[in-house]
N, C-alpha and C positions, 0 to 999 in steps of 0.2 A: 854082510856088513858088520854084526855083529860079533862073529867070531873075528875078521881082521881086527875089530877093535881091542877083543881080546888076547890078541897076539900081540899088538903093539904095546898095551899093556904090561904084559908081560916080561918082552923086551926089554921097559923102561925100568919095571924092579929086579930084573937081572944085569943091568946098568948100574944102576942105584946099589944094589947090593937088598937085602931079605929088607931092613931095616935102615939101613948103610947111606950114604952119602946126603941123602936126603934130608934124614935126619938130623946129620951134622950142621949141616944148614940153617936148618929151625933152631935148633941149639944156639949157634953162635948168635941170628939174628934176636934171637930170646936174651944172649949177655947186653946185646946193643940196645934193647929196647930198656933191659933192669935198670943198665947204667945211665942212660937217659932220666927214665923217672927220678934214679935217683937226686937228679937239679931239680924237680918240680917242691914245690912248696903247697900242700894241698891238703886237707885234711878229709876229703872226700876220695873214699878209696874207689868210683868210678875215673877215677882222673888216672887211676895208674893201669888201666885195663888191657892187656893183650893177651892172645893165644900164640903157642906152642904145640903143645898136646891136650890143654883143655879143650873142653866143648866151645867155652866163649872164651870171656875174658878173664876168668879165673886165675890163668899162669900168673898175670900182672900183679893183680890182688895180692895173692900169696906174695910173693917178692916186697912187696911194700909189708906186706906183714911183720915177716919175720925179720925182713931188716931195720923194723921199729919197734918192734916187741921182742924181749928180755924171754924168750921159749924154752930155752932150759933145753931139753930132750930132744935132738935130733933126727926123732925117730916121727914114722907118721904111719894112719892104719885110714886104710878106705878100704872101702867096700861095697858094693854095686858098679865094678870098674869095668864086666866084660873081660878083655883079653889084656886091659890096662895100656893099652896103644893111646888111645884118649882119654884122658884120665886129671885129675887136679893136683895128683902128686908127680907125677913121670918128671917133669921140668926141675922140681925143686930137687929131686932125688938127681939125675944126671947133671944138673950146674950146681948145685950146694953140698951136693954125698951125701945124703939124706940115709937112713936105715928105714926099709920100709914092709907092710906087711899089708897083704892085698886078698880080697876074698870073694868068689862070685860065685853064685849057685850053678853056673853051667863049668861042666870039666872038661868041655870041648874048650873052652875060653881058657879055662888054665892051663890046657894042654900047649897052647897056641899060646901064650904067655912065658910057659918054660921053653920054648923049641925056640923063644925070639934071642938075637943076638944082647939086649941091653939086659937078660935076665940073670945071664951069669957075669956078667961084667960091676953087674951093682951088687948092694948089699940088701935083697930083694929076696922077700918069702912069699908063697900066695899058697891060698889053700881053698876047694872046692864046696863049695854049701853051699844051701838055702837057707838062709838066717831067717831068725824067728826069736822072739823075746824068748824062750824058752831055751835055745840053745847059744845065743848070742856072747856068754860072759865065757863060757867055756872054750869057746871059739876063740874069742882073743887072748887069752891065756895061752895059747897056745905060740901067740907069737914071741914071750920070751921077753917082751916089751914092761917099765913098768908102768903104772896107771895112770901114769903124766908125760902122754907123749907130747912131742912140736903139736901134732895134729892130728883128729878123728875127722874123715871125711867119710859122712853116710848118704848114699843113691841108692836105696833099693824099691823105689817107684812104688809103694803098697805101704807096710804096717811101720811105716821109716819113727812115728811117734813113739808106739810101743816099745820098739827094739833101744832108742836112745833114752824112754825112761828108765829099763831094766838097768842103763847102765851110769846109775848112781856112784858106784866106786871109782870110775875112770875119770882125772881129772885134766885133757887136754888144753895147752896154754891155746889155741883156737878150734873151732869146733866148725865145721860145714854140713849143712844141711840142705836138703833140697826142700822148699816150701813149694805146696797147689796155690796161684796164685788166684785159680779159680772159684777158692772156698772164700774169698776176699782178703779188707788187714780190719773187718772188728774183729768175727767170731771167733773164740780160740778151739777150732772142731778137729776131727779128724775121720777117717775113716774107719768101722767098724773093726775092732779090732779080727783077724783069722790065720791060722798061723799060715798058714796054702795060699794066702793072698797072689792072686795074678791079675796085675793089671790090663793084659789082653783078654784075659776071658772076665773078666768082673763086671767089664761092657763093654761094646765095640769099637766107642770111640777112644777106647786110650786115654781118655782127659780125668778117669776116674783114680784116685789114686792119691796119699801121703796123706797130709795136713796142710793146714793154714801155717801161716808166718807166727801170728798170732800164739797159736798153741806151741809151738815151739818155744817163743820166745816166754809165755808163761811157765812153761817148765823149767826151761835153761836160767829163768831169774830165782829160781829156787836154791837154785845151786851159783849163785852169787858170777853169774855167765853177764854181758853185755852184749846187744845186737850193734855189730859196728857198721852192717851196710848190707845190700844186696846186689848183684851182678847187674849189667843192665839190660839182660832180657828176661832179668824178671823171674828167674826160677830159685840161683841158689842162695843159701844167707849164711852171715858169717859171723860167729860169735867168741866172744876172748872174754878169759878170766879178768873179771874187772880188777884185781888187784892189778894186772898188767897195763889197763886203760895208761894211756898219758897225753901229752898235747898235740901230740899227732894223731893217733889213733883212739877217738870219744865215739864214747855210746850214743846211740841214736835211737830215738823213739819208735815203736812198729808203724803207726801211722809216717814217720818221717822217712823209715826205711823202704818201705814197701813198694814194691814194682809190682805193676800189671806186667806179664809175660806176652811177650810181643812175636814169639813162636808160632806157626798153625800146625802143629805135629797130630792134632786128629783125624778119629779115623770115620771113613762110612761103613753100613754095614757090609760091604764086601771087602771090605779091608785097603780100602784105596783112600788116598789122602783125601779130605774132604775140602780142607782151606778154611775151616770155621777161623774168623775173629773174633777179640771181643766179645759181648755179652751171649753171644750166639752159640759159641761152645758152652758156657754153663747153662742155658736151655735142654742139650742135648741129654746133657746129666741130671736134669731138677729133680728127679722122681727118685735119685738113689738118695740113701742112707747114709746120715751121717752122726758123729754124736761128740755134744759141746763135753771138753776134755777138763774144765772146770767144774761142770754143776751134773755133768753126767745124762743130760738132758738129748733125750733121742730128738732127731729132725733130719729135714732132708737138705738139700741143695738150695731147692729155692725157697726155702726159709731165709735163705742170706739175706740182710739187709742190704749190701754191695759188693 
């Protein structure tokens, strides 16, 4: 049964084409849906929510973004993208010409990244590593980009605080981040910092991993950042040089922003989905490490107040 299925499969992306028709598809219905938003009158950027090639609703977001923010640099740099197939820039790079610079710690993902058809058709760099505060600044240097791209989008599921302190001289007109929405929206924590950080081996459920919203947003108001929203399942957050703030797009509070993550992506210890909701996945983790990114104060998980 199995292998028929795999052959039908098959079939279908040799119909479709490696990347091909399918694609085109999602693409177009992505102009219908930009255009769309664009009649809405909304100042809650959950209103303009759809997928393309994000994970969620990210493609939307983005799209209201820059068509209400003054971004200057058409360029944008993520990183924790995998093969960038699913990704928070793909969309805006293939409907807006976006110039982009992509980087993942596996070279089997980039490999599979250069061999796809949208890789030479764009204006598209990607380079192999495992980022680490330590080697982070040098890494995008490499992209040719200058310090003020459209956009930095960071996923790398582990030491994501550290890596986006180091990077003090990069001044993105929006910035995405992934928040734990399991560390709550008081404490501003994060995880210990290591450079070898791996979220599968760190613990088995997978739930361990990044920082709070909180820490983030304490940082990023250092460097004169505003939190404009979060996605609404509650994982990524998104932040813009508050010079650019204007009456569409206002800052919101971390209490006001913040989504509980409505995902069950944990794991048990055999490695199978477990379905934890709710309070119940940070139970799993209470006993790991963590440390408040303000006062430097070591504690664990279930220290949380919520």
């Amino acid at each position: 049964m199995y292998r028929r299925l795999e052959k039908l499969l098959d079939a279908g992306r040799r119909l479709l084409g490696a990347d091909g028709r399918l694609d085109d598809i999602k693409v177009n219905q992505g102009r219908i849906l930009a255009q769309l938003n664009a009649n809405k009158d909304s100042t809650c950027i959950n209103d303009y929510e759809f997928k393309v090639f994000s994970q969620s609703g990210e493609d939307g977001i983005i799209q209201f973004l820059v068509a209400n923010l003054r971004v200057g640099n058409r360029t944008f740099i993520e990183f924790g993208t995998e093969d960038f197939h699913e990704s928070n820039c793909r969309f805006l790079m293939v409907k807006d010409g976006w110039s982009g610079f992509v980087i993942d710690g596996s070279p089997a993902n980039m490999q599979r990244l250069r061999a796809s058809s949208f890789y030479w058709r764009y204006p598209l760099q990607c380079r192999a590593a495992f980022v680490t505060r330590e080697n982070i600044r040098a890494i995008l240097e490499e992209s040719g980009f200058e310090k003020n791209p459209g956009i930095l989008s960071i996923d790398i599921d582990g030491v994501d605080f550290y890596v986006l302190k180091e990077l003090k001289d990069w001044h993105p007109a929006i910035l995405i981040v992934e928040y734990n929405a399991l560390f709550g929206r008081q404490r501003a924590v994060s995880v210990p910092y290591d450079a070898q950080f791996s979220r599968a081996r760190k613990h088995f459920s997978n739930l361990y991993y990044g920082a709070s919203l909180a820490a983030f947003a304490s940082l990023l108001a250092e460097r004169d950042y505003a939190l404009v929203g979060t996605n609404s399942t509650g994982n990524n957050a998104f932040f813009v040089r508050r010079s650019l703030l204007n009456e569409q797009v206002r800052e919101l509070s971390v209490n006001d922003g913040f989504r509980e993550s409505v995902f069950r992506e944990g794991r048990d210890e055999r490695n199978g989905l477990s379905f934890l909701a709710g309070n119940a996945r940070r139970k799993v983790i209470e006993d790991m490490p963590l440390v408040d990114v303000l006062t430097g104060e070591n504690l664990q998980v279930k220290d949380l107040a919520d």
